[in-house]
C-alpha positions in Angstrom: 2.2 -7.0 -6.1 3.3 -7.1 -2.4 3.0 -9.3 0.6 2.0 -8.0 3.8 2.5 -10.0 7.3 -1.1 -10.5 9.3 0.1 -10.5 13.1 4.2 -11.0 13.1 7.1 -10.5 11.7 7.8 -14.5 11.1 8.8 -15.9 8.2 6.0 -18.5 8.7 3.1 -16.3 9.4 0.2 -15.4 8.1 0.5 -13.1 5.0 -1.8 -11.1 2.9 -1.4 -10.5 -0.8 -1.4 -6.5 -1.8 -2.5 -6.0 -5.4 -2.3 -2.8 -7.6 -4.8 -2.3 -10.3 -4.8 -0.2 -13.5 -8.1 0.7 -12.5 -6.3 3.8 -9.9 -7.0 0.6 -7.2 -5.2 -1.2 -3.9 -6.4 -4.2 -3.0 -5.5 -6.0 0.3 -6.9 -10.1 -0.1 -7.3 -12.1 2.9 -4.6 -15.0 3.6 -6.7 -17.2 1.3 -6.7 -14.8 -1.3 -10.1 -15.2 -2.0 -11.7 -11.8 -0.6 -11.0 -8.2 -0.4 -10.1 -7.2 3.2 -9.5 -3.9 2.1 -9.8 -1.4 -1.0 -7.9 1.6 -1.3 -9.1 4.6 -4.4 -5.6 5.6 -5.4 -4.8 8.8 -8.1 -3.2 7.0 -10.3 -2.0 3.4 -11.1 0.2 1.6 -8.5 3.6 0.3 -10.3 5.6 -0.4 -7.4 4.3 -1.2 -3.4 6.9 -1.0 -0.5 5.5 -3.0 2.9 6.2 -1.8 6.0 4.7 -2.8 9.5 1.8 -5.2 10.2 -1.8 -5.5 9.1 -3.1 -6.2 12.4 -1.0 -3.4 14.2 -0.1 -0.4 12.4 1.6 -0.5 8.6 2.5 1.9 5.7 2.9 1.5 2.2 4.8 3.3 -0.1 3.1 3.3 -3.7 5.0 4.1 -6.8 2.3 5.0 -9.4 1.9 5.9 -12.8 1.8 9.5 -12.7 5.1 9.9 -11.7 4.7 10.6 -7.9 5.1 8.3 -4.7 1.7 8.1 -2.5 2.4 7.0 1.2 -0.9 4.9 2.4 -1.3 4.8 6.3 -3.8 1.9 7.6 -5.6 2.3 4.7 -5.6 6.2 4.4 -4.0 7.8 1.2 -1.4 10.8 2.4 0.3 13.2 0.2 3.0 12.3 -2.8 6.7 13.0 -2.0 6.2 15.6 -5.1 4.0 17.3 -2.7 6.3 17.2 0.0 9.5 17.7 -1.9 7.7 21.2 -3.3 6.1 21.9 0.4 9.8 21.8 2.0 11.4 23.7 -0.4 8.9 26.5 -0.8 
């Protein structure tokens, strides 16, 4: 469970709640938390979520999951695990 900011970096605005599923899910609720503004197919189960940026402008997460590797989510787009770049670098 995270929190991500709609529009600015405020302490009063506008916040989204980011949920991790054990069904390999990321959910992104609306400021109501009522509906799903976005849904994000993950490879494993999220444990952890690190916000960074805005939801309106550009923002990352960093995912901590299950299977022992970090996923890096881009506006909504899954990237590679830091196990794949940790082995990419040093091969």
């Amino acid at each position: 469970v995270s929190v991500i900011r709609k529009n600015s970096e405020e302490e009063t605005a506008l916040s989204s709640l980011i949920l991790g599923t054990e069904m390999r899910t990321v959910l992104i609720l609306d400021s109501q938390g009522t509906s799903i503004i976005k849904k994000i197919i993950m490879p494993s189960a999220a444990v952890t979520i690190l916000v960074h940026g805005l939801l309106e402008n550009e923002y990352r997460l960093i995912v901590g999951c299950r299977d022992d590797r970090v996923y890096f989510i881009r506006n909504g787009e899954v990237g590679f695990s830091l196990r794949h770049l940790i082995n990419y670098v040093y091969l």
